[in-house]
MDTraj code that builds the backbone (N, CA, C; nanometers):
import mdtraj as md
import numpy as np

residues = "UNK UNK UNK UNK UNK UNK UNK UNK UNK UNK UNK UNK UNK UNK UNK UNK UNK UNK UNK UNK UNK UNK UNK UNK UNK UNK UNK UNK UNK UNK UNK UNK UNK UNK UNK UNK UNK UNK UNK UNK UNK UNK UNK UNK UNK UNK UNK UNK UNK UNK UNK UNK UNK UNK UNK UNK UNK UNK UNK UNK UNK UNK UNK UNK UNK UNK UNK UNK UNK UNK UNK UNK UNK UNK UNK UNK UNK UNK UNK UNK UNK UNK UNK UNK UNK UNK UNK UNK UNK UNK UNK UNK UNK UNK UNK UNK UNK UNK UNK UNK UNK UNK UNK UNK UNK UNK UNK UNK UNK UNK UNK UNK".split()
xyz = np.array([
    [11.2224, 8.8820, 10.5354],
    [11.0891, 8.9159, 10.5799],
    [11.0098, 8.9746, 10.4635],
    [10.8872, 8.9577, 10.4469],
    [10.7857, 8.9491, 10.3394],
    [10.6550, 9.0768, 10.3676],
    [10.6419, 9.1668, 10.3385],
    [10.5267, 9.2586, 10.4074],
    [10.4367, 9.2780, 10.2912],
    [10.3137, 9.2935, 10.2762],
    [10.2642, 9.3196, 10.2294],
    [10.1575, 9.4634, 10.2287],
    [10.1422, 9.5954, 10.1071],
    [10.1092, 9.7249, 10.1598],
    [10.0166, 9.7258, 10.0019],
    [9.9428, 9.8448, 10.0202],
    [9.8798, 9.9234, 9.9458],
    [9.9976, 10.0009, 9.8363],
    [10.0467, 9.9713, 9.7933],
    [10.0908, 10.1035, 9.6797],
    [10.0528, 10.2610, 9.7062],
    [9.9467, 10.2743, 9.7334],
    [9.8729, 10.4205, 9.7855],
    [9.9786, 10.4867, 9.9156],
    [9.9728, 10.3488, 10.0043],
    [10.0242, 10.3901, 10.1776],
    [10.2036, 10.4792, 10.0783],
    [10.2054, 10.5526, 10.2116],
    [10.3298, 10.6241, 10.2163],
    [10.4727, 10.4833, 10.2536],
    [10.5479, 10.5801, 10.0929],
    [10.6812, 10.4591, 10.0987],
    [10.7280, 10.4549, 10.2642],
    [10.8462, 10.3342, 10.3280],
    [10.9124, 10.3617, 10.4885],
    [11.0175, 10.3155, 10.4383],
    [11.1195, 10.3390, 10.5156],
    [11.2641, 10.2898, 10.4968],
    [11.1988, 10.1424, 10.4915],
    [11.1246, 10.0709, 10.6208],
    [11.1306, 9.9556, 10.6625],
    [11.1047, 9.8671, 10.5611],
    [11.0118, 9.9084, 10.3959],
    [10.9711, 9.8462, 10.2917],
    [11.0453, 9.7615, 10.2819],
    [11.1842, 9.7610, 10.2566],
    [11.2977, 9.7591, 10.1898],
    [11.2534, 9.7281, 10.0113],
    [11.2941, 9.6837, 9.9692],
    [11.2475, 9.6532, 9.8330],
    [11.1162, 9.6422, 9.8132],
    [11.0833, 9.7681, 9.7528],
    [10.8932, 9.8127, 9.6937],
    [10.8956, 9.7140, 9.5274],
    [10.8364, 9.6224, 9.5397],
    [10.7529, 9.5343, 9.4567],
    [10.6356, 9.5500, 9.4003],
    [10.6003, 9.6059, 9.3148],
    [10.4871, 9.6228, 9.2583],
    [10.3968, 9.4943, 9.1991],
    [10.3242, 9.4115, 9.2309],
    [10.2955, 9.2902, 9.1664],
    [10.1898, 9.2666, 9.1424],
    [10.0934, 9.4445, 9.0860],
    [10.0123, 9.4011, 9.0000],
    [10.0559, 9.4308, 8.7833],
    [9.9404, 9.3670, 8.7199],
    [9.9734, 9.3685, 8.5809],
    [9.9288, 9.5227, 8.5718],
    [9.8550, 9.5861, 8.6152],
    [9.8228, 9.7527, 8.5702],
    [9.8929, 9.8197, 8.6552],
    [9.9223, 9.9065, 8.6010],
    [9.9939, 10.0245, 8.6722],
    [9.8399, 10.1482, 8.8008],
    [9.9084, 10.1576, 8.9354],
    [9.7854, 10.2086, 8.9507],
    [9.7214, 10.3430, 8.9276],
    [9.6052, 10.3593, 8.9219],
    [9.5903, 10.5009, 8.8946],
    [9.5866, 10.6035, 8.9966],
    [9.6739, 10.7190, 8.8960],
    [9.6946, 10.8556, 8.9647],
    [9.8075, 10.8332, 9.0501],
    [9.8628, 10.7447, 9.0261],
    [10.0528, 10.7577, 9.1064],
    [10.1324, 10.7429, 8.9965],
    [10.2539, 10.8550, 9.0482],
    [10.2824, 10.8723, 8.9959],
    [10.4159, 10.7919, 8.9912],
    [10.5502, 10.7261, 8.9247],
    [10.6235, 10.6741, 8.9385],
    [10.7254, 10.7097, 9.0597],
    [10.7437, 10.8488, 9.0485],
    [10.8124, 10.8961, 9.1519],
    [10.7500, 10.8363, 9.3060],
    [10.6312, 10.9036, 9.3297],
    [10.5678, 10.8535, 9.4701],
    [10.5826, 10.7112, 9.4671],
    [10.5509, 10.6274, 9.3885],
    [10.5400, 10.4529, 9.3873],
    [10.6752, 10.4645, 9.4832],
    [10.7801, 10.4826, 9.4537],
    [10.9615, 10.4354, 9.4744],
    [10.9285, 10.3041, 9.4531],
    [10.9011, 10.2564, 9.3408],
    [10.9338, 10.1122, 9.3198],
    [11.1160, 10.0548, 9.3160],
    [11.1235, 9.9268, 9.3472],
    [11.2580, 9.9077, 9.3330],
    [11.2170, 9.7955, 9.1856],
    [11.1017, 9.7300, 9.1896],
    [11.0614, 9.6178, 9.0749],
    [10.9410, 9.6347, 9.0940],
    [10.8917, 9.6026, 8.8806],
    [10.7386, 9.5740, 8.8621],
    [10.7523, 9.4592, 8.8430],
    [10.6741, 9.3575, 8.8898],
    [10.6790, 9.1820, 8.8452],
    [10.5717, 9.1731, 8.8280],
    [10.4833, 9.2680, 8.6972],
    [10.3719, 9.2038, 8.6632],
    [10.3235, 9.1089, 8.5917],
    [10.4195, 8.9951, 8.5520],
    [10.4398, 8.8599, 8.5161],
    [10.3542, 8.7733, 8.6529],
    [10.3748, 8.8665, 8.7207],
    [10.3269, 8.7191, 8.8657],
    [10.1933, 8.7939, 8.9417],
    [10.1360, 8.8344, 8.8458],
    [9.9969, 8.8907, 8.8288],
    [9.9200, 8.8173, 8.8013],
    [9.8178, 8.8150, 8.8772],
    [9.6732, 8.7438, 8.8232],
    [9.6701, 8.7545, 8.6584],
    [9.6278, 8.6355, 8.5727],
    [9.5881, 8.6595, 8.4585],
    [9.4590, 8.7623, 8.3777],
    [9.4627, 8.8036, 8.3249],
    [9.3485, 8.9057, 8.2669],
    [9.2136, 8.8770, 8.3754],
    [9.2137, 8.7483, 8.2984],
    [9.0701, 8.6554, 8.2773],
    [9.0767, 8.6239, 8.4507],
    [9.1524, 8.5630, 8.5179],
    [9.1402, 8.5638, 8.6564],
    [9.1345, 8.6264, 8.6966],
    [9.1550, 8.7982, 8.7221],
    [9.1571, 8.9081, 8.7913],
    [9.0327, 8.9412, 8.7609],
    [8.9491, 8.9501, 8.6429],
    [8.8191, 8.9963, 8.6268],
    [8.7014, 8.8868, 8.6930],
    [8.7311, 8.7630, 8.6922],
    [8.6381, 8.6856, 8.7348],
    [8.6226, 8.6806, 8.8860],
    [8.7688, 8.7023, 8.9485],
    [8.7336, 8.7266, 9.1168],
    [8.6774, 8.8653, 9.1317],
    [8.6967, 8.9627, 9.0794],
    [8.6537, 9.1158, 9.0727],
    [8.6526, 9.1293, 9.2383],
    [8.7755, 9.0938, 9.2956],
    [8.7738, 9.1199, 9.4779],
    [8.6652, 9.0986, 9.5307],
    [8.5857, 8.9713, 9.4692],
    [8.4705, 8.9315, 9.5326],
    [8.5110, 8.8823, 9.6955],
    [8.4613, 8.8833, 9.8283],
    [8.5725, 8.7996, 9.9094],
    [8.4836, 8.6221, 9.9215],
    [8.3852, 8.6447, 9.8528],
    [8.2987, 8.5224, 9.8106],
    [8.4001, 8.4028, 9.7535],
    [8.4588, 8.4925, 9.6646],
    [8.4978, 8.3702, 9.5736],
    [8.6523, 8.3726, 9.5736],
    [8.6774, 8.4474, 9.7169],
    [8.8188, 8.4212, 9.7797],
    [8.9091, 8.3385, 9.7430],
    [8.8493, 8.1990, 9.8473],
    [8.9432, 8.0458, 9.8748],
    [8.9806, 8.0467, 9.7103],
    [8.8551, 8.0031, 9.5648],
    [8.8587, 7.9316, 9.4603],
    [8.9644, 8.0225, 9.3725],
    [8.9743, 8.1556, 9.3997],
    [9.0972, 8.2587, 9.3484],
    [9.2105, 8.2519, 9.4125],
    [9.2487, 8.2111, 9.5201],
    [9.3945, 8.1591, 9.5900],
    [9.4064, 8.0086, 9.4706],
    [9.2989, 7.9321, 9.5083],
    [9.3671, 7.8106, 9.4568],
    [9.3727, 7.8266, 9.2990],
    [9.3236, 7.8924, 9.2133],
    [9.3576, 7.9229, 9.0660],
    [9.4908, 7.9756, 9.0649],
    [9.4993, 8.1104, 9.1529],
    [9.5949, 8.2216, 9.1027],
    [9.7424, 8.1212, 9.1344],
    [9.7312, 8.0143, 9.2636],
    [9.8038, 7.9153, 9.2668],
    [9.8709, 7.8396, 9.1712],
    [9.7896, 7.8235, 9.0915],
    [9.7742, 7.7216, 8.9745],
    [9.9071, 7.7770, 8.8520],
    [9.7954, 7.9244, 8.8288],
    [9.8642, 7.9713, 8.7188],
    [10.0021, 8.0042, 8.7545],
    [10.0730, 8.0580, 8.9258],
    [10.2077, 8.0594, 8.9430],
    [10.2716, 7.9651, 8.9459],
    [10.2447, 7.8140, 8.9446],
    [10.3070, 7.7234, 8.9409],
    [10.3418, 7.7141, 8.8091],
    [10.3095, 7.7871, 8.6822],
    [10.3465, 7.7461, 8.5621],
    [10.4445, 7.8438, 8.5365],
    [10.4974, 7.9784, 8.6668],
    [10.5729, 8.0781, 8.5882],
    [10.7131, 8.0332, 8.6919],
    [10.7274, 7.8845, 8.7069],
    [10.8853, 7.9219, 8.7817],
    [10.9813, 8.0149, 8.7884],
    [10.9761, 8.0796, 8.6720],
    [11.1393, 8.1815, 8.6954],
    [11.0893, 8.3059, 8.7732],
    [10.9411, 8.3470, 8.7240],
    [10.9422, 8.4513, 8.8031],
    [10.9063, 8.4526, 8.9418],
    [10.8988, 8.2858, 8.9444],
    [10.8781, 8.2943, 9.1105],
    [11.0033, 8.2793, 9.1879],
    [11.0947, 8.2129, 9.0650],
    [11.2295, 8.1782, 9.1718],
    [11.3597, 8.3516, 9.1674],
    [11.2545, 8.4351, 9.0639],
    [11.3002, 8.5880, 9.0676],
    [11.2412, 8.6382, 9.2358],
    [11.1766, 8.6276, 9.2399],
    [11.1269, 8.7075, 9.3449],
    [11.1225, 8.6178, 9.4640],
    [11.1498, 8.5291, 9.5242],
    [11.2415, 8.4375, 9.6143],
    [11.3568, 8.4792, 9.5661],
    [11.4496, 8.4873, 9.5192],
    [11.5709, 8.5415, 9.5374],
    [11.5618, 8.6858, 9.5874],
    [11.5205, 8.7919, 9.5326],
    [11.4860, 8.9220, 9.5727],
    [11.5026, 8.9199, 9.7298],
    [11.3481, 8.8124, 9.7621],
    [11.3442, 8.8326, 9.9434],
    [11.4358, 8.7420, 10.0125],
    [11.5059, 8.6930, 9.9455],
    [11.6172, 8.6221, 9.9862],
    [11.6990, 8.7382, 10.0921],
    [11.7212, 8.8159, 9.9886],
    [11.8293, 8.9539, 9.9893],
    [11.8098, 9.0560, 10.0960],
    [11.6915, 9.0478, 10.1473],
    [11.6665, 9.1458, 10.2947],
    [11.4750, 9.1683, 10.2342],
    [11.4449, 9.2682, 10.3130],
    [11.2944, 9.2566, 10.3538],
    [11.2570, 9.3572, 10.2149],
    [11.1436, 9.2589, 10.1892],
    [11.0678, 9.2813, 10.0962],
    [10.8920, 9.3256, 10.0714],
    [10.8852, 9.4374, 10.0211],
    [10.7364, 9.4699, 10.0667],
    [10.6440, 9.4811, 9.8925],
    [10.5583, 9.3466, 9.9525],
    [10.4877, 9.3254, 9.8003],
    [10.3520, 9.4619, 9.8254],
    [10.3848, 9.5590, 9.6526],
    [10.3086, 9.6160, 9.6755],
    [10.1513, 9.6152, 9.6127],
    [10.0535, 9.6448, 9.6204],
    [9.9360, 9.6276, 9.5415],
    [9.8242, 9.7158, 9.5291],
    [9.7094, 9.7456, 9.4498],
    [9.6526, 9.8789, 9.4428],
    [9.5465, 9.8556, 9.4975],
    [9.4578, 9.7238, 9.5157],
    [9.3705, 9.6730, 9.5991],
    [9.3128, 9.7408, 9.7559],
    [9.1512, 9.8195, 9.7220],
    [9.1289, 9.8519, 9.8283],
    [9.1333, 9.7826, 9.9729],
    [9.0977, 9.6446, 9.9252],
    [9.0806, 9.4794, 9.9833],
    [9.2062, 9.4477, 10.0600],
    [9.2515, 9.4596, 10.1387],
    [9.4386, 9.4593, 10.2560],
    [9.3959, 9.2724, 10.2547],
    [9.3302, 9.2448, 10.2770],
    [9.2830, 9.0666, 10.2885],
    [9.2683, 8.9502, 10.1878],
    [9.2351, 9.0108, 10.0832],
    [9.1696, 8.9843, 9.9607],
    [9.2250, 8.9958, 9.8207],
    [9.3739, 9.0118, 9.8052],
    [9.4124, 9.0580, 9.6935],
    [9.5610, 8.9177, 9.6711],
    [9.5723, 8.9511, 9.5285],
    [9.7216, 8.8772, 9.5154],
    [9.8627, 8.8937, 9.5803],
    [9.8306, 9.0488, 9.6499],
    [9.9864, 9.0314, 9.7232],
    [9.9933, 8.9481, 9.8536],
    [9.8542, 8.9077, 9.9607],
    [9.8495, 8.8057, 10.0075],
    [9.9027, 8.6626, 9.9512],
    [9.8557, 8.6631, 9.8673],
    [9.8706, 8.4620, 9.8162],
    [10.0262, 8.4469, 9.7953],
    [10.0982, 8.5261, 9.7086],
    [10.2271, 8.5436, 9.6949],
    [10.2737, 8.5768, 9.8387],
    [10.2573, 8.6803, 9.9557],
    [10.3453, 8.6299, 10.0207],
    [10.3131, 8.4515, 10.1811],
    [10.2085, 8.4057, 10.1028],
    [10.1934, 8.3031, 10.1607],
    [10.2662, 8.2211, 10.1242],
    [10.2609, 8.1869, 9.9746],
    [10.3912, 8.0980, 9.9166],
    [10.5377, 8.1641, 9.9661],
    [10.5684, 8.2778, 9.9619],
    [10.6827, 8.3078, 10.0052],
    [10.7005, 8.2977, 10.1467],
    [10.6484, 8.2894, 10.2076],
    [10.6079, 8.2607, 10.4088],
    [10.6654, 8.1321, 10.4124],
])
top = md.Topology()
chain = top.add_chain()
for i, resn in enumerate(residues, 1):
    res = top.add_residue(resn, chain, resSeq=i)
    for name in ("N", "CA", "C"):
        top.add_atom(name, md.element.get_by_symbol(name[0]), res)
traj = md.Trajectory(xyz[None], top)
């Protein structure tokens, strides 16, 4: 099972494996509070793609089908993190005020 949370929200047992899967670290948390189990900021929006959607929800759909694009070129770290949620329930985390609108959606759609 695949969940997707805020980084901010309070860790739960139920997370099981806390995934961090943006490229910046977020601000004002601290590592401890995160309880990350993995950062996979390899399977992060690219620079240049993360600034051009700027969580517009305009330009939503055309940032799924890019950010698409560019994970199809990182197989290992996608077949890293399919194995991960292979392993029991997995909660992709992200710093995104946007719960609708961000990359830990699209990733766990491919993983769905």
């Amino acid at each position: 099972m695949v969940r997707i949370k805020r980084v901010y929200d309070e860790p739960a047992a139920a997370d099981g494996l806390r995934i961090l899967v943006d490229r910046l670290w977020p601000r004002g948390l601290t590592k401890e509070k995160a309880r990350l189990d993995a950062w996979l900021k390899e399977l992060a929006p690219s620079d240049e793609l993360r600034k051009w959607f700027g969580h517009d929800p305009a330009r939503w759909e055309e940032f799924r089908e890019r950010y698409r694009q560019e994970l199809a070129g990182r197989p290992e770290s996608m077949a890293r993190l399919r194995a991960l949620a292979g392993q029991g329930p997995v909660t992709l985390l992200f710093a995104a005020h946007d719960v609708a609108h961000n990359n830990a959606v699209v990733l766990k759609e491919l993983l769905d």
